[in-house]
Residue, then its C-alpha position, 0 to 999 in steps of 0.5 A: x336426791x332422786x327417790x325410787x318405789x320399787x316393786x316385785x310382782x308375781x304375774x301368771x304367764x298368761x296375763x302378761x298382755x293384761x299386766x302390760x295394758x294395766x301398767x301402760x294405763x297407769x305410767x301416764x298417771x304417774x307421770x302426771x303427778x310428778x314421776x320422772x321415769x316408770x319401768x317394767x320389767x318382766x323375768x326372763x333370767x330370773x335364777x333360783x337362789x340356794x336360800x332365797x331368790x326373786x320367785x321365793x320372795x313373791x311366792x311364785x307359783x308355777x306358770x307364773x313370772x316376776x315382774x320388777x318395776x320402779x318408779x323414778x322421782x325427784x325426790x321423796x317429797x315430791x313422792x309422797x305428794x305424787x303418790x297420795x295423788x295417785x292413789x286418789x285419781x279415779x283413772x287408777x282404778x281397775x277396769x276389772x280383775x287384777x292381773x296379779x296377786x296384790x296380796x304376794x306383790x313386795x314394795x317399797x320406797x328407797x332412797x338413793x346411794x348412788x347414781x351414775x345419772x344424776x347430776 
């Protein structure tokens, strides 16, 4: 069964092209190492919830929006095994600041219910 990482991240509005660039660096990567499919989303209808919501869960502050990705992979050995390599592969390594609050980004690994798209 397929297996997601799924990410929210708090990115200033006006790094948004930097945060593109850094994302369109880092998908071929994660491919290379065993991802079938890697998505970023950037907020453009994200509500304010009246007990929590996206922006309260990363801590957004103003000029800021919520970016939400996940990374698709067949399963979560061939995850584990993909991601260990990731984080050991030299081109992963940023060409300088990070355009995001590292410190505010939510992650984690999820396990698949249901999928319309799998076979």
């Amino acid at each position: 069964m397929r297996y997601m990482d799924g990410f929210l991240i708090p990115v200033p509005n006006g790094n948004k092209q930097a945060y593109i660039n850094m994302a369109v660096k880092a998908a071929p990567i994660f491919m290379e190492h065993g991802a079938i499919r890697v998505v970023e989303t950037w907020g453009d209808d994200v509500p304010v919830g009246k007990v929590n919501d996206f922006r309260t869960a990363v801590i957004a502050e103003e000029g800021e929006s919520v970016v939400f990705s996940w990374i698709e992979w067949p399963s979560k050995a061939v995850r584990d095994e993909g991601m260990a390599k990731v984080m050991k592969d030299e081109r992963m390594k940023p060409d300088g600041e990070m355009p995001f609050s590292g410190a505010r980004m939510i992650y984690g690994g999820f396990a698949t219910l249901v999928d319309t798209d799998e076979a």
